[in-house]
N, C-alpha and C positions, 0 to 999 in steps of 0.2 A: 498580415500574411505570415505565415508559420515558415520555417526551414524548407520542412521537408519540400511543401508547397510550391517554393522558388528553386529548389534542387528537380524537382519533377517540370517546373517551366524551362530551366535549362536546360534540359536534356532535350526535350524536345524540340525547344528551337534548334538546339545542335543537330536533332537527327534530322529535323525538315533543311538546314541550313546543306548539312550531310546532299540531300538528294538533289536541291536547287545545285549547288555547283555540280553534279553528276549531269543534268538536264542541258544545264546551260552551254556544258562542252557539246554538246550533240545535238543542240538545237536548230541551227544551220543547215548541218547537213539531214535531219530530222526531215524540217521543212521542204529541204532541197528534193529529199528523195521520196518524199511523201510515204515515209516507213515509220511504224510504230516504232516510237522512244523506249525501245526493251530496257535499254544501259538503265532508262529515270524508273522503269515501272521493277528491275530488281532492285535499284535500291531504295524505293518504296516499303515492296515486300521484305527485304534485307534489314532496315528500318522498323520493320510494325507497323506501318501507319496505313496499311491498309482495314485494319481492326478497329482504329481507334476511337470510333462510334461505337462500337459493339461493349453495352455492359458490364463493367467488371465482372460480376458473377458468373456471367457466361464468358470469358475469358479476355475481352476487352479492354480500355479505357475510361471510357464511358466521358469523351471531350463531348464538350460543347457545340452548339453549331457554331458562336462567335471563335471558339478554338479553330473548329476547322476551317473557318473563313479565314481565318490569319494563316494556314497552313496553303491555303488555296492561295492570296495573294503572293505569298513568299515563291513559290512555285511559280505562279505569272509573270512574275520579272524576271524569272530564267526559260524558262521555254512553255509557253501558250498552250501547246497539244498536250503535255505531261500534265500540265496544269488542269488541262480541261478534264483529261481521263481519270484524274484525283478526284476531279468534283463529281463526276458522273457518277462514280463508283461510288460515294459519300450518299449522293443523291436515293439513290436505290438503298444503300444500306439503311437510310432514313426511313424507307417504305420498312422496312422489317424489322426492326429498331421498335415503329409507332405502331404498328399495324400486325406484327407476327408473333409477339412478346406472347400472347396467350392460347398460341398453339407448340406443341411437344417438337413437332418437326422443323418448324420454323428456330424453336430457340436451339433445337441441335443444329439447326443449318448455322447460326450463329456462331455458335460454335466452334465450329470448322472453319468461315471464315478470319476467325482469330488465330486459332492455331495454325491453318493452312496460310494463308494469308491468299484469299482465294478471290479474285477479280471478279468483281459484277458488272456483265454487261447488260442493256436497254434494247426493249425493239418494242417501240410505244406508235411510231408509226407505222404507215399500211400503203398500199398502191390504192388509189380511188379514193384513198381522204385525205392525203398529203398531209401537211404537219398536223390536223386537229387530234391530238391524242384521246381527247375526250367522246372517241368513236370508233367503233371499229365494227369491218366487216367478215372475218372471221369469226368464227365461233369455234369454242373447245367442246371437246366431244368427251361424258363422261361414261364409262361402261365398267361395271362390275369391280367398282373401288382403282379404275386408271383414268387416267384423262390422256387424249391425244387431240394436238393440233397442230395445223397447217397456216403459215400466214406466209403472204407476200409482203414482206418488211424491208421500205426502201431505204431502210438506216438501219441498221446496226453497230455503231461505234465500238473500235475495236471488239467486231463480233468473232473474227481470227481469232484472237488473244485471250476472249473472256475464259474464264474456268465455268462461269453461269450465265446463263439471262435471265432478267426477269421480263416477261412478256404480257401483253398484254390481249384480251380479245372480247367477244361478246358472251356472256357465263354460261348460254345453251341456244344451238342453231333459232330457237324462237323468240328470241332476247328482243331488246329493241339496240338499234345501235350504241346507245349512251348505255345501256344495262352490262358492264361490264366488269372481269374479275382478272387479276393479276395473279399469272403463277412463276414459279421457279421451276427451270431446267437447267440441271447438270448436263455438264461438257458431254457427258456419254450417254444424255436420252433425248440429243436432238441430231440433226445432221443441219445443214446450210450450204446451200447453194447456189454463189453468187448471182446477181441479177446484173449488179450495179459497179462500177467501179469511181472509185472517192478520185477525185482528180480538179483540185480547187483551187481558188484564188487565196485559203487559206484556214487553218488547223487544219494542216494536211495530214499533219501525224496523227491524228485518231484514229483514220483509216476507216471511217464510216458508210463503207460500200454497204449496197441492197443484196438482199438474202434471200431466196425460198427456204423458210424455215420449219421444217417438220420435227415433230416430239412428241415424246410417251412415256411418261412419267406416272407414279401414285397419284392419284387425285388430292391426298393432302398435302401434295404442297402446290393447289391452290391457297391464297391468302385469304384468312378467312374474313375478313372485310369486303364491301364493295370497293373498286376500282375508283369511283366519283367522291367516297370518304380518305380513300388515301391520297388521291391528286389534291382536295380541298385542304387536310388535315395536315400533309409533309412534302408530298413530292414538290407539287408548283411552287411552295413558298420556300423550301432548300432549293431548288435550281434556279429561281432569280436570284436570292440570297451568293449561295457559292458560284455561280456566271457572273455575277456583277463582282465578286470579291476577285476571280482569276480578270477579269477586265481593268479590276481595278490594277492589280498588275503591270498589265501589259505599260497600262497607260503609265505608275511610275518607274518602269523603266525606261519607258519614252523621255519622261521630264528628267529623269537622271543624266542620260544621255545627252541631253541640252544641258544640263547645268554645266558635265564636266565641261561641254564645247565652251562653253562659255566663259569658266574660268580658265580653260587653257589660251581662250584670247585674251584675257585679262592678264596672264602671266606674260605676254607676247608683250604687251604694250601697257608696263606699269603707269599707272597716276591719270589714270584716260578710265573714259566707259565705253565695256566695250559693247561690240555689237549683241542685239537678243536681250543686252539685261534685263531691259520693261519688260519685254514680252516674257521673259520668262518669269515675272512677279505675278503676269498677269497669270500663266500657266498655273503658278502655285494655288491662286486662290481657284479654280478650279476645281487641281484638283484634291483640293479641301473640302468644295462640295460634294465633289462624287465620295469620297470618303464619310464625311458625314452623314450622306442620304442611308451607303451601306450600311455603318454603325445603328444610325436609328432605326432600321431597318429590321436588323438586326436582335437589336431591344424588343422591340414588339412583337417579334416570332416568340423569341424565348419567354415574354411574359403572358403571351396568348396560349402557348402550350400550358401552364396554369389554370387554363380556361376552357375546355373544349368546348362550350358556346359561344365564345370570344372567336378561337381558331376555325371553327364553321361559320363566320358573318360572312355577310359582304364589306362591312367597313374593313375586318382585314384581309380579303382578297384584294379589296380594290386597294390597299395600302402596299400587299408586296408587288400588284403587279406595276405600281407606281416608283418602285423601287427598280424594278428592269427595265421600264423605260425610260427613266431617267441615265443609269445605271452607261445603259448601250448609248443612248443619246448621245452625254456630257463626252464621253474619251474620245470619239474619232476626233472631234478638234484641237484634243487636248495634244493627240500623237501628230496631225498638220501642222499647230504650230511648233511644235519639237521639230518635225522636218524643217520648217523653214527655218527655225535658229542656226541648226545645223547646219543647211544648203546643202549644196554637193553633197558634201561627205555625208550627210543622212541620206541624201537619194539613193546612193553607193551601195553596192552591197562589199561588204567584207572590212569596213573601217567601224574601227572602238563607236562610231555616231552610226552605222545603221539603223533604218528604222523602217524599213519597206515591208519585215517581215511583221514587225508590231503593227504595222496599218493594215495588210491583209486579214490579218489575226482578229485586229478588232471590229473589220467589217463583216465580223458573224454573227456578232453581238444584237444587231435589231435583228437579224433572221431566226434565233433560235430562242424560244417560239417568237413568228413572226410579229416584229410588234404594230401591225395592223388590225393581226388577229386580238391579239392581247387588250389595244386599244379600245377595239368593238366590242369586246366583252366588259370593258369597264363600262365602257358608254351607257349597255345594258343596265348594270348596276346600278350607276348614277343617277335611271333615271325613278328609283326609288330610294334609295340610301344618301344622307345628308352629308357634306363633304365634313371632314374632320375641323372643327373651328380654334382646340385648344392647341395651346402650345406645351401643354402637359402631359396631354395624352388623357 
């Protein structure tokens, strides 16, 4: 690895490092008040790192997904909602990244992005299909080079906050419901009208209240791909990817938390062992696996993107969505037994060992997308696709 190389690695850990203590002072009262993390998401934008998927040429970075997965954990162990709104935003940047690069508007909207440092928000689901994003019952309406559409969208994550959404609907009122197309609207060619208010057992800070969403925009900035090649191609497999990498997070700040409890009992009563030590040997290996599931996870997105017959199978659908169920699975135990090393003082809110807000946090992890849902649709797979046998890939 060259200087420059390791001078450009350091910087960036320093600026993601930068916005993790920013997060971490306010994530308490973040969670407490169920208000967007503005302090984490300027200095985000303060930072750059809103950009940092967008192409150098078009004024970007041009990181990695494994980069921004490491930027997405770092962020996890200081406040969960900040962290999530990183990955979200990553997520969608991916849709345009993959999928917009070969339209004029798309790579100025890029653009903009980089230079503005301009927040993308999601409204993937709908009232009447609940989480299956790979459905929808509106339809965009296209007339004389505009599109306008109306959706009743019972998520919008930090849809307040966003500078855009990217939405999604059916490509014309006689579509079928899986026949759909994702477009981009600017702050000033939608309106939103709360439905819903976010009020949760936890990532309260995203602030992902339901919207009636109305917009009227150019028609080109529909994405000129189908919606079912971009879900296949970047969305689903960036949002298990960077969810399980802010989970990963959560959960070693969880085991952090137990470690120091645990040397500070050790400092208490030198030349003894003290209490949690097993358990937290056992925590480590853990969450080594969940670590490693990421990592190799990881690998095979970036070396399938090499491939786009590789990146449309099912061997690697059913591989990432193998990856978020494991992902969501492996931490909530991993933060239980943290509490229990802990005891008390984890139950507690407000002591150096809290961990109430990491267990809320990681209980949204099977829910987004539901991994029932997710489940059934491997199942599907499975039952024509041959499970992976190599250990090489």
């Amino acid at each position: 690895m060259d200087a420059s190389a390791t001078a450009s690695e350091k910087n960036l850990k320093s600026r993601v490092n930068h916005v993790a203590t920013v997060a971490a002072a306010y994530a308490d009262e973040v969670d407490r008040d169920s208000r967007f993390p503005k302090e984490a998401v300027d200095a985000m934008k303060a930072e750059r790192l809103l950009g940092i998927m967008i192409p150098e040429e078009l004024g970007g970075e041009g990181l990695s997904i494994s980069e921004i997965a490491e930027l997405c954990s770092t962020l996890g162990q200081a406040c969960a909602s900040s962290a999530m709104i990183f990955a979200m935003h990553q997520i969608k940047t991916s849709s345009l990244v993959t999928h917009g690069n070969d339209a004029d508007w798309h790579r100025n909207f890029m653009r903009r992005i980089a230079a503005e440092q301009l927040l993308l928000g999601s409204a993937t689901t709908e009232a009447g299909i609940g989480g299956n994003l790979r459905n929808s019952i509106c339809a965009i309406d296209v007339k004389d080079g505009r599109c306008f559409l109306e959706k009743d969208a019972t998520v919008i994550s930090y849809g307040v906050e966003s500078d855009a959404i990217l939405i999604t609907s059916r490509s014309h009122k006689d579509a079928a419901s899986s026949d759909q197309v994702m477009t981009v609207f600017l702050k000033d060619q939608y309106t939103i009208d709360k439905t819903h208010v976010w009020d949760t057992l936890g990532m309260r800070g995203t602030c992902s209240d339901g919207f009636m969403f109305r917009g009227e925009a150019p028609a080109e900035q529909i994405l000129p791909h189908p919606f079912a090649e971009i879900a296949a191609q970047s969305m689903l497999a960036t949002a298990h990817l960077l969810w399980s990498s802010v989970w990963y997070g959560i959960a070693l700040d969880a085991f952090t938390r137990a470690q120091n409890f645990v040397r500070a009992a050790a400092r208490k009563a030198p030349g003894t062992q003290p209490p949690g030590l097993v358990q937290l040997a056992e925590l480590s290996s853990q969450l080594q696996a969940v670590r490693s599931n990421i990592v190799g996870g990881l690998r095979s997105y970036e070396d399938a993107c090499k491939d786009q017959d590789r990146l449309s199978s099912m061997g690697f659908a059913v591989a990432m969505n193998n990856v978020k169920i494991a992902s969501s699975e492996m931490i909530l135990p991993i933060i239980n037994q943290a509490m229990r090393i802990c005891g008390i003082m984890g139950y507690k809110n407000g002591t150096p060992y809290s961990l109430g807000r990491h267990l809320r946090d990681a209980h949204s992890a099977q829910l987004m997308i539901s991994n029932d849902r997710i489940l059934g649709n491997t199942s599907n797979m499975l039952l024509v696709h041959k499970q992976e046998t190599s250990l090489l890939g």
